[in-house]
C-alpha positions as CSV (number, residue, x, y, z in Angstrom):
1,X,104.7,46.0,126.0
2,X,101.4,46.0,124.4
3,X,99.0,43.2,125.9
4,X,96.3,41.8,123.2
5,X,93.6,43.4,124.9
6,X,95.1,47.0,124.6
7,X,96.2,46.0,121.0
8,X,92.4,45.2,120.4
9,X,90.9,48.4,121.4
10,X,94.0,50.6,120.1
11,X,93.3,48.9,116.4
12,X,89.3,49.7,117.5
13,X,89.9,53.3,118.3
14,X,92.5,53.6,114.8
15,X,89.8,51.9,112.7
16,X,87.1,53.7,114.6
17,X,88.8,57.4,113.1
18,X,88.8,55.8,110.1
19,X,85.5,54.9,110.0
20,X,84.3,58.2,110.9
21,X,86.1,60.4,108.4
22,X,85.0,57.6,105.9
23,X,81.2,58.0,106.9
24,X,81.5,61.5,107.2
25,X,82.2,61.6,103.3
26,X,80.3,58.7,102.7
27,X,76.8,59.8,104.2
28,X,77.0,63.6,102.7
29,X,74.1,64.5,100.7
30,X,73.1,67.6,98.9
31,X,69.9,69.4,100.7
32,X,67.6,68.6,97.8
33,X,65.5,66.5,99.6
34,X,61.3,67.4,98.4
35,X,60.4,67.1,102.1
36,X,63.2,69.5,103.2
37,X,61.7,72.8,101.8
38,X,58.4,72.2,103.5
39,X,60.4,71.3,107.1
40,X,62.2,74.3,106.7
41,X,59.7,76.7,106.2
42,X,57.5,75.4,109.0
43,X,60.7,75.4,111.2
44,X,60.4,79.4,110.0
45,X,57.1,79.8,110.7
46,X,57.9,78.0,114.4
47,X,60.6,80.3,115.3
48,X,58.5,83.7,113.9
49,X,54.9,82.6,115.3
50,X,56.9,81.1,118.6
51,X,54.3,78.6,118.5
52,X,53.8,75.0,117.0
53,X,51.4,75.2,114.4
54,X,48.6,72.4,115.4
55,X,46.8,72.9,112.0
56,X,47.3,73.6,108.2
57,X,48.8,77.3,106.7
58,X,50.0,75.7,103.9
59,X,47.5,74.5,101.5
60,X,44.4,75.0,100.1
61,X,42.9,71.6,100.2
62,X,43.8,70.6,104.1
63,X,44.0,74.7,105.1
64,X,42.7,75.3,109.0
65,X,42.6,71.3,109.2
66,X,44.5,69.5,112.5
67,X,48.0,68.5,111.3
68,X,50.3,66.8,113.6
69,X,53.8,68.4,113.6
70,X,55.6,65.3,114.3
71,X,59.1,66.9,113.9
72,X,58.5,70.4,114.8
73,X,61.8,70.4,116.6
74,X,64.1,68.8,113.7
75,X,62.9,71.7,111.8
76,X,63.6,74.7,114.1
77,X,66.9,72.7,114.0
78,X,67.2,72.8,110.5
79,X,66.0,76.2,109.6
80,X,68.2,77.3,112.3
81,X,71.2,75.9,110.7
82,X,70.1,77.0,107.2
83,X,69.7,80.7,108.2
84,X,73.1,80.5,109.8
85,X,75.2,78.6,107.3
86,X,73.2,77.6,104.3
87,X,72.8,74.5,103.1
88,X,76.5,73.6,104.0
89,X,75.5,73.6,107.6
90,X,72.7,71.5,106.8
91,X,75.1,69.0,104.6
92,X,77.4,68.4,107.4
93,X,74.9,68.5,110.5
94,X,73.3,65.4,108.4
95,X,76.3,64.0,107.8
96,X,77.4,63.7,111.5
97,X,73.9,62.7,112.7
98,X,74.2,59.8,109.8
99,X,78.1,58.8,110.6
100,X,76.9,59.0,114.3
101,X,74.2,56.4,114.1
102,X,77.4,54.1,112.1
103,X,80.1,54.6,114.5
104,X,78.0,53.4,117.5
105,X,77.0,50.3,114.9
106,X,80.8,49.7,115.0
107,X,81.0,49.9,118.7
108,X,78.3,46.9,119.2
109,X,79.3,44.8,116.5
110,X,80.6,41.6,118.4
111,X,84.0,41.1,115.6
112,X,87.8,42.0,115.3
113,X,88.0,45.9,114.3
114,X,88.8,44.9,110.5
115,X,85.6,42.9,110.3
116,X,83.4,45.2,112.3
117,X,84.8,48.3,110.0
118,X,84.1,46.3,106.7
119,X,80.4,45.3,108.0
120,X,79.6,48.9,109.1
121,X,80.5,50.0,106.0
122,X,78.8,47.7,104.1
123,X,75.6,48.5,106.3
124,X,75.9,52.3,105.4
125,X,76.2,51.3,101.6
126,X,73.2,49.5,102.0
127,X,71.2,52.0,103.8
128,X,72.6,54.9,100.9
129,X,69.3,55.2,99.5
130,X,67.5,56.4,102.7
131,X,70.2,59.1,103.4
132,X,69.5,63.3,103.2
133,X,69.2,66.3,105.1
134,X,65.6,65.0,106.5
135,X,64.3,64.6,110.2
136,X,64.2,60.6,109.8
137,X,67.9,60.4,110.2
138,X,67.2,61.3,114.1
139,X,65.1,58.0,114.0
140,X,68.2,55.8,112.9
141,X,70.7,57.9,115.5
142,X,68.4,57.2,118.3
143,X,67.8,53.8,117.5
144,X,71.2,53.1,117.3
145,X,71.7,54.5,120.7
146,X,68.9,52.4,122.0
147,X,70.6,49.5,120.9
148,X,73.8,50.0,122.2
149,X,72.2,51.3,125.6
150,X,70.5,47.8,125.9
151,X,73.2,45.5,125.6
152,X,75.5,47.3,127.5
153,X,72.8,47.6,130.1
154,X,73.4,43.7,130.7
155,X,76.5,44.8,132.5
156,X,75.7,48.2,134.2
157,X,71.8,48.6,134.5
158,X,72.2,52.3,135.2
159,X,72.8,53.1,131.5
160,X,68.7,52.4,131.1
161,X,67.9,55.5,133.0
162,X,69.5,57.6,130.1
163,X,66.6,56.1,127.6
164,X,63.5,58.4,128.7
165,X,65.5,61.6,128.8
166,X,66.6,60.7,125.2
167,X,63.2,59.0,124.0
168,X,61.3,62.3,125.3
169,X,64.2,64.2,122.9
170,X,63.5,61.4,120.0
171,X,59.3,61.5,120.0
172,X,59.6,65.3,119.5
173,X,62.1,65.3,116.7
174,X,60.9,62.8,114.3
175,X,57.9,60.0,114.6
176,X,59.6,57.1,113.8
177,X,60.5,57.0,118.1
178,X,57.8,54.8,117.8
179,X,60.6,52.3,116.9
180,X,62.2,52.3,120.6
181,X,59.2,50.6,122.4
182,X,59.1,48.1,119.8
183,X,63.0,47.5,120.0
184,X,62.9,47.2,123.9
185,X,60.1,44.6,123.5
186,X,61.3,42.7,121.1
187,X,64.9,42.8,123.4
188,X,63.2,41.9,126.6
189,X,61.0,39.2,124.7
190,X,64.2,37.5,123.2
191,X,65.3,37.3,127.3
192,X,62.6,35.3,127.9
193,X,62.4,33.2,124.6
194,X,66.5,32.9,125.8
195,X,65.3,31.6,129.7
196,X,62.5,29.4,127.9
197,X,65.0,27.6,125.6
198,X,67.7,26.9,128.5
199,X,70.6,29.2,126.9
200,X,70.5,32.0,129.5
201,X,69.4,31.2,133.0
202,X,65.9,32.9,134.3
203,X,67.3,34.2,137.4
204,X,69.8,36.2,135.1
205,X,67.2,37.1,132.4
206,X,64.0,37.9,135.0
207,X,66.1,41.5,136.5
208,X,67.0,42.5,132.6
209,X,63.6,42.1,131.5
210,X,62.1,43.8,134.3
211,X,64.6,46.9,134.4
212,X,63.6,47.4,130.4
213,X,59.9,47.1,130.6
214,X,60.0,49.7,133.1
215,X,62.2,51.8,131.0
216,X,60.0,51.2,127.9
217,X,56.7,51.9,130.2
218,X,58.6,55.1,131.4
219,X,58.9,55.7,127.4
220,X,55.7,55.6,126.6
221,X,53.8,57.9,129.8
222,X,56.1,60.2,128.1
223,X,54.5,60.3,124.3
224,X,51.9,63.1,125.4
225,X,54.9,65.4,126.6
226,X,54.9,67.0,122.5
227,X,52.8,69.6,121.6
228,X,50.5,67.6,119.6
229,X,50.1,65.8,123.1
230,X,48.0,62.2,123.0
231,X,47.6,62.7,119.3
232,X,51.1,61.2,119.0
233,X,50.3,58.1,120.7
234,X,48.1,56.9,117.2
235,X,49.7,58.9,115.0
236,X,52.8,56.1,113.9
237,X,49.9,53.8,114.0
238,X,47.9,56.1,111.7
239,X,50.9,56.3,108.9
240,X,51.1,53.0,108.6
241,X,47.7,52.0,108.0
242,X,47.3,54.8,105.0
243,X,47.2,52.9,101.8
244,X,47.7,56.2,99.5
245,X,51.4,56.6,101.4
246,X,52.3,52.9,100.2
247,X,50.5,54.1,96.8
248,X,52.3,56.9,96.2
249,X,55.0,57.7,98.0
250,X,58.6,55.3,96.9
251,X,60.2,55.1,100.0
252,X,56.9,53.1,101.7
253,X,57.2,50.7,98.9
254,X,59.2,47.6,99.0
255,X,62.7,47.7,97.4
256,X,62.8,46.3,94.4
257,X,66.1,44.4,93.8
258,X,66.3,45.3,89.9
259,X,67.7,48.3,90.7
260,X,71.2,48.5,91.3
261,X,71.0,50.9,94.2
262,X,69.4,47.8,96.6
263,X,72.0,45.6,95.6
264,X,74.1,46.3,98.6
265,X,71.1,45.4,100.6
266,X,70.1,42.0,98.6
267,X,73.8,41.2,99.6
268,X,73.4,41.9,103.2
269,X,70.4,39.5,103.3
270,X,72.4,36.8,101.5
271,X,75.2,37.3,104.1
272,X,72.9,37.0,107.0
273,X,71.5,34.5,106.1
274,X,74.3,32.4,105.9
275,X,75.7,33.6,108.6
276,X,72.1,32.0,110.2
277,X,73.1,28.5,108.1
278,X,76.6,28.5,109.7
279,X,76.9,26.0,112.2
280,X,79.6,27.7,113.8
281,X,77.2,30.2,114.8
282,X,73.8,30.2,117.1
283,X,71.9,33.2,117.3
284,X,70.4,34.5,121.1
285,X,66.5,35.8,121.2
286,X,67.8,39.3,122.5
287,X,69.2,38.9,119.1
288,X,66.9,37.4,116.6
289,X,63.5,38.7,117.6
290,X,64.3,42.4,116.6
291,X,66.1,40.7,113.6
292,X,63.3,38.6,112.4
293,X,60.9,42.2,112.6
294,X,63.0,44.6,111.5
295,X,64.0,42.0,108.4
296,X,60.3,41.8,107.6
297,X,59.7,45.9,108.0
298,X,62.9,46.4,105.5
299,X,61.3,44.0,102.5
300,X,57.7,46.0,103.5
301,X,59.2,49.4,103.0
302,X,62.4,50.8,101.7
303,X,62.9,53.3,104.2
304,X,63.0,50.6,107.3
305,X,66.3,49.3,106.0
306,X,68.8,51.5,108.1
307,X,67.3,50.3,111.1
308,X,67.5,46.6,110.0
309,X,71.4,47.4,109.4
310,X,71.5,48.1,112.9
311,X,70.2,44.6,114.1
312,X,71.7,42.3,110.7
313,X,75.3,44.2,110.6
314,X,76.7,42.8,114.3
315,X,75.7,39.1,113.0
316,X,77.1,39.1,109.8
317,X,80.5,40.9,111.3
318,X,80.7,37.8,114.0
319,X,80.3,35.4,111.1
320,X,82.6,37.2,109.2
321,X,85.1,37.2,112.2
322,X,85.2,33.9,112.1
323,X,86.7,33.4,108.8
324,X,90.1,34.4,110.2
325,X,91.7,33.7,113.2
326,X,92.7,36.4,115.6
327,X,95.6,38.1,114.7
328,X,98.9,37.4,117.0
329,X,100.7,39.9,118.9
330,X,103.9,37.9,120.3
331,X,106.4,40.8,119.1
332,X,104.6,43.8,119.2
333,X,106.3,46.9,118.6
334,X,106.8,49.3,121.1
335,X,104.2,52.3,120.8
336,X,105.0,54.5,118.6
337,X,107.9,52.7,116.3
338,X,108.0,51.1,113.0
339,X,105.5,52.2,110.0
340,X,101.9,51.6,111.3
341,X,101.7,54.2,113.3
342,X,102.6,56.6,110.1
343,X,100.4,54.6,108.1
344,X,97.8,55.1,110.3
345,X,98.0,58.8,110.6
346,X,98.3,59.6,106.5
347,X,95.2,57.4,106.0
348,X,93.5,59.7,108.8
349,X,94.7,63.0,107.2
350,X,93.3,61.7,103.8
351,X,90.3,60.8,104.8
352,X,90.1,64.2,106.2
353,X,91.0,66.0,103.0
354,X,88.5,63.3,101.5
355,X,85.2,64.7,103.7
356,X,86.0,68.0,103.6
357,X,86.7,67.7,99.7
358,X,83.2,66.3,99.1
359,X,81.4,69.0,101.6
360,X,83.0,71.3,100.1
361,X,81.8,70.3,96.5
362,X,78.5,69.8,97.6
363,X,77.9,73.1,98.7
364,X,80.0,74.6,95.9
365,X,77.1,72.7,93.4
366,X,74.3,73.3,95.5
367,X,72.2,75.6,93.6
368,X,72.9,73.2,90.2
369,X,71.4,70.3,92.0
370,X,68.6,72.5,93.4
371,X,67.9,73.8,89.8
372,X,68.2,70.5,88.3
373,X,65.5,69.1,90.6
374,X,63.5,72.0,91.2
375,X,61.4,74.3,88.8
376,X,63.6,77.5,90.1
377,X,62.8,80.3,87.0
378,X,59.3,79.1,86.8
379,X,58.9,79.7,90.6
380,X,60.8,83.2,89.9
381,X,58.5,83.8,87.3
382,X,55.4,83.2,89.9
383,X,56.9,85.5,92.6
384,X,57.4,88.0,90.5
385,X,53.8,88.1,88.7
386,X,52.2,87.2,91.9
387,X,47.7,87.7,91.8
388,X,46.5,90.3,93.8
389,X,45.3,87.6,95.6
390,X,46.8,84.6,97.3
391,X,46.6,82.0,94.4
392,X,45.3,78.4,94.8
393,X,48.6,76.2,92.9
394,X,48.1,72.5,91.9
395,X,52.2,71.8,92.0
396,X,53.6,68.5,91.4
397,X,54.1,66.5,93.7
398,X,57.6,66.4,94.7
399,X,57.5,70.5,93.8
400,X,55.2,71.4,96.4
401,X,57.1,72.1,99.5
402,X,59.4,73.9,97.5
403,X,56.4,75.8,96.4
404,X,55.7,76.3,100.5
405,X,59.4,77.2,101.0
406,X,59.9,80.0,97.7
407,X,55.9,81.1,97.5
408,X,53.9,81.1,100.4
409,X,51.8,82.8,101.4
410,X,51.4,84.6,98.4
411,X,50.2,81.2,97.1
412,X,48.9,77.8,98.5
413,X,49.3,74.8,97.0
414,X,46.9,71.6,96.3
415,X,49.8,68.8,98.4
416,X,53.2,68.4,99.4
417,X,55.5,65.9,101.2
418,X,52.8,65.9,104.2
419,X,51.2,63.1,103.0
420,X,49.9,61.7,106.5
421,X,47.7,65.4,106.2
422,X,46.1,64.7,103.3
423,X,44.9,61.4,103.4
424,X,44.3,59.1,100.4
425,X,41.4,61.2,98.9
426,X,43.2,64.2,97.7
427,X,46.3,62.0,97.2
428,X,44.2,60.1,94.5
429,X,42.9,63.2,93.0
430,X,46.0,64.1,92.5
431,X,47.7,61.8,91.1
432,X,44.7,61.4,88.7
433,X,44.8,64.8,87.4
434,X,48.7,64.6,87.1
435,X,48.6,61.1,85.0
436,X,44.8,62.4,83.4
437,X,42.8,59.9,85.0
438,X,38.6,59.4,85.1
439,X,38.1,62.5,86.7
440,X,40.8,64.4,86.6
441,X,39.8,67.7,85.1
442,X,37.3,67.8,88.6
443,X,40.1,68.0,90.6
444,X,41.1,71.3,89.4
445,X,37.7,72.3,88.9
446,X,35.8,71.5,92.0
447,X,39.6,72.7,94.3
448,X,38.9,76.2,91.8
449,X,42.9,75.9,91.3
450,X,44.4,79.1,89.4
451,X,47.6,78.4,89.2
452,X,49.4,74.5,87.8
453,X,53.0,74.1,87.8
454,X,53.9,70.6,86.1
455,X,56.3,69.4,84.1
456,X,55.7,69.8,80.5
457,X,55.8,66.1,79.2
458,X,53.2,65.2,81.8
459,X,49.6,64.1,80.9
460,X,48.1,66.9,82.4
461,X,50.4,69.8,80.8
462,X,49.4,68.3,77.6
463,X,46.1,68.3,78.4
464,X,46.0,72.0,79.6
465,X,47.8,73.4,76.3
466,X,44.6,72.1,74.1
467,X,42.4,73.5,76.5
468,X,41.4,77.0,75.6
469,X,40.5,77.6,79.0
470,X,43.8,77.9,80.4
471,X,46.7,80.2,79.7
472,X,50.7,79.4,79.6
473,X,52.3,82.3,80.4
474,X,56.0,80.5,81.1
475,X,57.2,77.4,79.9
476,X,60.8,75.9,79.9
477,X,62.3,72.4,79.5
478,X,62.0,72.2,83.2
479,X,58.3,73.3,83.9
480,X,55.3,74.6,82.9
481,X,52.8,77.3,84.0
482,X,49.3,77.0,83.5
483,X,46.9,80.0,84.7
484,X,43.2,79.6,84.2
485,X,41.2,81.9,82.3
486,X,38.9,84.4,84.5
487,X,36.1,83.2,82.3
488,X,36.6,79.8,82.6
489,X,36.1,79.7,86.1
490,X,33.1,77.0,86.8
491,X,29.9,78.7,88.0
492,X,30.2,79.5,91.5
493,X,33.7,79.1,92.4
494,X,34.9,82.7,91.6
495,X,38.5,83.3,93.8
496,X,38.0,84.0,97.2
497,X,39.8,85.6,99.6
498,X,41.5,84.0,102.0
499,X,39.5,82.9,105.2
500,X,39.2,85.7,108.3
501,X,40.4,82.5,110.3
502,X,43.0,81.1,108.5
503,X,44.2,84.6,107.4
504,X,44.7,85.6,111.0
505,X,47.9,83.0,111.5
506,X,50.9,84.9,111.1
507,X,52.9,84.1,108.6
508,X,56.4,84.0,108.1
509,X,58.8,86.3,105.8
510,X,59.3,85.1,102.3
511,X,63.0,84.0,102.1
């Protein structure tokens, strides 16, 4: 006969495979990401070089200049997976590393399996517009192991020893590990806020707190173990503090709850905070410390939100498990018997079809969304009437690592994704020659840039058809090509050959 405590965790484990298959479809993405090109072409240039590179190949503007490869090995990983399987192996890599991050979320939340299923879900609908095939979805796994590490560590210490191995894994895939300090701080300083207000005894609290600011000092003697080395200790530090990232790029800004795709996340902060009002319910410091920060990082900046799922989720799923009593099991049937079992197993085996249905069609449509989002015959076009000599090519913004991924080196381009290497100077220029800002026809001028590739209803693709000094040899719906006249070049800035330095880098194969 099946107790209630083997009942529990056999509807855990059945809503658990649920769960996954659900996520797994759920959290797939196309590989269309603007930051992916650029990641996988320096993951190339990692595995062809067999060295990190420690400054810029890849532009003009920043060329030769220190850039910190923060994810140097998420993008050996994903180049890895993209010369093997294409971007299917990219879609479903993402997709378990996403679903992975979820299922542990599951695990932690304190709540009968129905509720803890319906909260992780809602936390992953929440956190959909953060997911792709991008190195920041090893920041939300490994914070989500950090998580679950610490509060089981309450009960069997040893499981802290398995956070340096994995933080000196996290730092050198992604720099958001700057994340799992903060968390174990914010844990141990809950302990103590716990021991100050009289809910959890010192003598208890004092060996918890000792045993994870050890761990977390362990974590942090390890930053300098990356190939960028101390530079990584300011670096997180660095990022934030850049006012042209929360300028220009949308996922540093805050979300903006007109739009219907941060609904789900307006609804989770509605639901925790009643679950906060409930007087059925009384929150620990372990608890509400990382809550109260990470609440605060998610209405600074969109792309904090998955990490606030994983501290807001297991409240609201404990306040939600109070809503119902706990189901009772005085005639249980005997394993195996009567239609739940079969249920069980059909919903499994559909959710299955389900997730391998939607891989499949992602992959099938991959090259439509990539040609829907990217300028693909105008790059064509450029590859195939390359200059003699590498070109200097002011792309937009979200086209530039593709640029780096279909046209380097025969070209270099003005900026990409890698904000953090640019800095807010060149992010200002260009994003005042793209809109035709004071001053915008100097940053093409005093950069000498050949080559523009812009959409045509932009500002500046309007501007450069009037101007007699530059040439449009292709233009489609999609994009526009702008090559300046050899006679219009200012005084002085005639085309250059590229650098003896910077020319001495190897450089990867075109793909």
């Amino acid at each position: 006969m099946l107790t209630p405590a083997n009942s529990t965790w056999n509807n855990r484990v059945v809503f658990a495979g649920i769960l996954l298959l659900g996520l797994l479809a759920m959290t797939a993405r196309p590989a269309t990401d603007p930051d992916l090109w650029w990641h996988l072409r320096t993951g190339q240039w990692i595995i062809e070089t067999s060295h990190v590179p420690h400054t810029d190949p890849f532009s003009f503007t920043r060329g030769g200049s220190s850039w910190v490869s923060h994810e140097w090995l998420s993008e050996v990983i994903f180049y890895g997976l993209w010369k093997r399987g294409g971007a299917s192996a990219l879609i479903v890599f993402s997709s378990f590393v996403t679903t992975a991050g979820f299922l542990l979320l599951y695990w932690r939340c304190p709540a009968q399996p129905h509720w803890a299923a319906a909260a992780t879900v809602l936390g992953a609908w929440a956190s959909a517009p953060c997911w792709g095939t991008r190195p920041q979805t090893f920041t939300f796994l490994f914070a989500s192991i950090f998580l679950w590490l610490l509060e089981r560590a309450e009960d069997r210490p040893r499981l802290l020893l398995w956070i340096p191995p994995l933080f000196l894994l996290w730092l050198n895939l992604h720099a958001g590990f700057a994340i799992g300090p903060v968390l174990m701080l914010l844990y141990a300083a809950g302990l103590v806020l716990e021991a100050a207000n009289g809910t959890t005894p010192w003598a208890k609290a004092r060996p918890n707190v000792i045993r994870i600011l050890l761990a977390m000092l362990a974590c942090l003697a390890l930053v300098p173990l990356n190939p960028s080395g101390t530079q990584l200790y300011r670096y997180p530090l660095d990022t934030l503090r850049s006012p042209g990232m929360r300028l220009f790029i949308v996922e540093w800004f805050s979300p903006d709850f007109h739009q219907w795709m941060y609904f789900p996340c307006l609804l989770v902060f509605l639901l925790l905070m009643a679950a906060l009002a409930g007087s059925r319910f009384q929150i620990r410091g372990r608890v509400f410390l990382p809550l109260l920060f990470m609440f605060l990082s998610a209405l600074d900046a969109a792309r904090h939100i998955p990490i606030f799922m994983l501290v807001a989720i297991p409240v609201i799923a404990q306040s939600l498990s109070h809503l119902s009593p706990a189901p009772q099991l005085s005639a249980p049937h005997p394993p195996g018997k009567g239609l739940r079992p079969l249920f069980n197993w059909a919903a499994l085996l559909l959710l299955a079809a389900f997730a391998l249905a939607r891989w499949t069609n992602l992959a099938r449509s991959q090259n439509l969304r990539e040609a829907d989002q990217f300028p693909r015959e105008a790059v064509a076009f450029l590859r195939t009437n390359n200059p003699d000599q590498p070109g200097r090519l002011f792309a937009y913004y979200d086209w530039g690592g593709y640029a780096i991924w279909k046209l380097y080196p025969q070209y270099r381009v003005f900026v990409d994704g890698r904000s953090d290497l640019y800095g807010d100077n060149i992010l200002k220029q260009c994003d005042s020659a793209v809109q035709l800002h004071k001053g915008w026809r100097a940053a093409l001028d005093d950069w000498n840039v050949q080559t523009v590739l812009i959409p045509p209803n932009s500002a500046l693709a309007q501007a450069l058809f009037l101007d007699p000094g530059w040439n449009a040899p292709y233009h489609d719906s999609q994009a526009s090509i702008f090559v300046r006249n050899r006679m219009s070049i200012p005084h002085g800035r005639l085309p250059a050959a590229t650098s003896p330095a910077r020319s001495s880098a190897l450089s990867p194969k075109r793909p």
